[in-house]
MIRODO-715258 format. One record per residue (C-alpha): residue in one letter; x, y, z. Coordinates in steps of 0.02 Angstrom, whole numbers, plus 50000, padded with zeros to 5 digits. Layout:
<rs>
AXYZ ...
</rs>
This chain:
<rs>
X501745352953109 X501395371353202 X501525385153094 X501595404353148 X501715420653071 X502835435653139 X502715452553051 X504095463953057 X504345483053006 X505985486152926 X506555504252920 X507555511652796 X509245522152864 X508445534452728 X506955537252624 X507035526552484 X506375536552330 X505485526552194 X504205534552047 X502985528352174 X503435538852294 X504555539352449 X504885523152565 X505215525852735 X504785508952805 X504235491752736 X503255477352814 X503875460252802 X503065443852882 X504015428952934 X503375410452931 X504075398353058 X503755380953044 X504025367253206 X503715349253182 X504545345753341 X506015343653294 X506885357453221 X506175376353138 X506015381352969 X505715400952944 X505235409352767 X504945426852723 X503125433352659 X503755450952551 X501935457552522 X502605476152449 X501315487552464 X500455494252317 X501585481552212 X501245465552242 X499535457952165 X499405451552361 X498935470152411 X497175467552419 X495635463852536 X496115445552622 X497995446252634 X497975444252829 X496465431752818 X497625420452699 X499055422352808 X497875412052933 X497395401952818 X499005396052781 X499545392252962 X497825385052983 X498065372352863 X499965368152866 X499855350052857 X499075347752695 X500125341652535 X501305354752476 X500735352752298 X498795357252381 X499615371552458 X500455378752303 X498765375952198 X497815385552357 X499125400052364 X499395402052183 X498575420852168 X499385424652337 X501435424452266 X502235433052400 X501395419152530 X501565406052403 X503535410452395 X503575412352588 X502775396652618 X504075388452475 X505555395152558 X505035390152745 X504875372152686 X506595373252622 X507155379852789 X506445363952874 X507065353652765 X508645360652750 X510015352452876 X510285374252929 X508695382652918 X509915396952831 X510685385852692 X509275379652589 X510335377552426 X512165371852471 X513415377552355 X515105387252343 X514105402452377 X513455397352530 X515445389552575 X516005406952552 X516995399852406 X515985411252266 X515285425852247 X513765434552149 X513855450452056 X512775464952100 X512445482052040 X512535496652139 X510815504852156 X510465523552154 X508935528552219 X507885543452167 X508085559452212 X508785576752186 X510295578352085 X511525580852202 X510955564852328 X510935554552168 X512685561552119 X513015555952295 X512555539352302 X513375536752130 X515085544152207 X514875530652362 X514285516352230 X515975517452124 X517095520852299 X516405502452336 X516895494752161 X515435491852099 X515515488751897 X513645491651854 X512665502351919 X510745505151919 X509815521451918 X507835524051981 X507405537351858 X505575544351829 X505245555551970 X506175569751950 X506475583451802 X506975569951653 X508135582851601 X509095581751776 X509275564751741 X509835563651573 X511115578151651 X511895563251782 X511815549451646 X512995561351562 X514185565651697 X514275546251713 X514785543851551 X516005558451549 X517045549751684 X516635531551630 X516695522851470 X515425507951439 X516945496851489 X517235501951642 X515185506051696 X513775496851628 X512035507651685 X510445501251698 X508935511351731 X507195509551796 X505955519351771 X504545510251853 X503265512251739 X503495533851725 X503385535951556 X501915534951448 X501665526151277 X501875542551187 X503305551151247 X504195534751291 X504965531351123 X505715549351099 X506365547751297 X507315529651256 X508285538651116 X508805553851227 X509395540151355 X510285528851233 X511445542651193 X512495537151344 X512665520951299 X511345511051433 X511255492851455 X509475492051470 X507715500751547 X506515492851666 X504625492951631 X504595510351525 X502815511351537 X501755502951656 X501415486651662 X499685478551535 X499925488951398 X500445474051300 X500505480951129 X501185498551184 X502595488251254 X502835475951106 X502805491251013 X504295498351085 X505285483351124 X505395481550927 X506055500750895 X506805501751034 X508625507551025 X509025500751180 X508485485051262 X506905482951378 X506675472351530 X504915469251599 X504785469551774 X503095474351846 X502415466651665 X502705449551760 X501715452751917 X499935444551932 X500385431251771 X500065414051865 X499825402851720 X501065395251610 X499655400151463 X499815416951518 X501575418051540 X501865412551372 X500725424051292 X501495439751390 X503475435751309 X502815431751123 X501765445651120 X502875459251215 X504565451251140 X505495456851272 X507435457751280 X507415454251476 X506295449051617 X506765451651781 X506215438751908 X505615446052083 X505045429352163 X504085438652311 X503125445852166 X502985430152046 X502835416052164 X504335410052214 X505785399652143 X504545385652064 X503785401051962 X505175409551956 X506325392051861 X504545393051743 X504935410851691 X506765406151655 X506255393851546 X504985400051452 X506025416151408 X507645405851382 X506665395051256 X506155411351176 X507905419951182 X507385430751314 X508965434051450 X508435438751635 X509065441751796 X508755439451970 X508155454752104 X507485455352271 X506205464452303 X506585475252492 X506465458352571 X507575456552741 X509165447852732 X508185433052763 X507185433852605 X508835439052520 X509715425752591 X508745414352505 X508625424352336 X510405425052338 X510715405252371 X509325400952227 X510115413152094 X511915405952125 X511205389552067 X510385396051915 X512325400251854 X511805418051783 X513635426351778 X512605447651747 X512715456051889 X510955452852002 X509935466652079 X510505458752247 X511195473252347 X509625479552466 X510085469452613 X511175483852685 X509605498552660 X508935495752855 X509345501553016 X508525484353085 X508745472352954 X509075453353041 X510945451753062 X511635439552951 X513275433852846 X512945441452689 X514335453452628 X514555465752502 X516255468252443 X516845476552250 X515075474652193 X514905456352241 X513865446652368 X514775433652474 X514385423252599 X515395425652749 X515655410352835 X516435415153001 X514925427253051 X513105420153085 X511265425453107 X510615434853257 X508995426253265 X508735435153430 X507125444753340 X506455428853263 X505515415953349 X506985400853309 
</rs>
């Protein structure tokens, strides 16, 4: 078996603003597998200055890993264990060859166009008036939940939009999420979850950032709305570790980037340790290319998780790979009459 790697630079129809700053493009790498016979192509996410993978040897690794192809898949999954987003590349490219269409690596009703998945609507940070904006365009498209980057601008501007949301919507007709990415610290967190409870949110990402374990356990007990760790997850390899992470934190939710956590083996481990533990999660891609969503997508349809998933990024590029994934009233379907322009892909 050959393998290759292709890296690709996605670029965002408009900054993307996060509490880490502003995104105006975002590298992605692509490994394609030939045994002769037929291509298998998975998607290596390594987000900068997110991903654990950000660091001194990333490219060498990539080598590595075509390099040494051929050995055992359960030797390659030990070797790329501290490397998730290759680890979950590498998982999802084996799929592909496996898979009878190197696009449908977990057949279901999703991928028959039968089903769909619910999303929420995501609202990048900004100013108030382009966050207004991209709320207006988010509840135009029917989306039912929508989720808010907050963190990087005045917290009082923010608080103002939560509350023009809730002055048009009731809780039953928009459920809000928020992320704040890690933007608050452990002292003024607490008294900023209270002020944002007011307007009845579902839930906050990763309040403070992420290994301040007691901090976090700290609030997740007060807390008078619930907490989902995000970034908490990243660089946790070991089911030892993940364990001790959810009974010490005691989170409500996790939510599972598997570019960030290692990919859907890692990912099923997560699901099962919190579900044991009465922890609920959801599913979110992490920028990835409709290829990496693609497979997301399939994976979390299996998992039967009715909350809307933070699946909706595959439409944020002016270059993303062409491919059937739709988004219609705040749900992703599978559009079986279209297909994938591979034209930019080596298949």
């Amino acid at each position: 078996m050959k393998a290759m790697i292709q890296k690709y630079v996605l670029n965002f129809k408009q900054p993307a603003g996060t509490s880490r700053g502003v995104l105006k493009t975002k590298n992605t790498w692509f490994l394609i597998l030939d045994n002769g016979v037929k291509k298998g192509i998975g998607e290596i996410n390594m987000f900068q200055g997110l991903s654990i993978d950000d660091r001194p040897g990333f490219e060498e690794k990539l080598q590595w890993t075509c390099n040494y192809i051929s050995i055992s898949p359960a030797e390659m999954m030990q070797e790329l264990k501290e490397w998730p987003s290759i680890l979950f590349g590498y998982e999802m490219a084996i799929k592909s060859l496996q898979s009878s269409d190197p696009f449908t690596l977990f057949p279901s009703m999703f991928t028959e166009g039968q089903d769909s998945i619910s999303i929420n609507g995501l609202v990048w940070m900004g100013d108030q008036e382009f966050m207004i904006q991209q709320l207006e365009e988010k509840l135009k498209a029917g989306f039912d939940c929508i989720k808010m980057k907050i963190g990087a601008i005045d917290f009082d501007a923010e608080i103002s939009l939560l509350k023009l949301i809730r002055s048009r919507f009731r809780e039953s007709e928009i459920t809000i999420r928020v992320d704040a990415n890690g933007a608050f610290t452990p002292d003024n967190a607490m008294q900023k979850l209270e002020e944002i409870s007011k307007y009845q949110v579902h839930s906050i990402e990763q309040p403070i950032k992420q290994g301040q374990w007691q901090e976090m356990a700290a609030l997740c007990e007060q807390t008078p709305l619930d907490i989902a760790l995000d970034e908490e997850l990243i660089g946790l390899y070991d089911r030892e570790e993940k364990m001790k992470c959810l009974e010490t934190i005691k989170p409500q939710y996790i939510i599972l980037k598997p570019a960030l956590v290692g990919g859907f083996q890692s990912s099923r481990e997560w699901i099962n340790l919190a579900t044991e533990r009465n922890i609920n999660w959801w599913m979110t891609s992490a920028l990835e290319s409709n290829v990496g969503l693609n497979a997301i997508a399939q994976f979390t349809y299996t998992l039967g998780n009715k909350m809307p998933q933070g699946l909706g990024t595959g439409s944020l590029y002016t270059n993303n790979i062409d491919a059937p994934l739709e988004i219609k009233k705040g749900h992703l379907w599978c559009n079986t009459s279209t297909g994938w322009a591979t034209n930019d892909l080596n298949l």
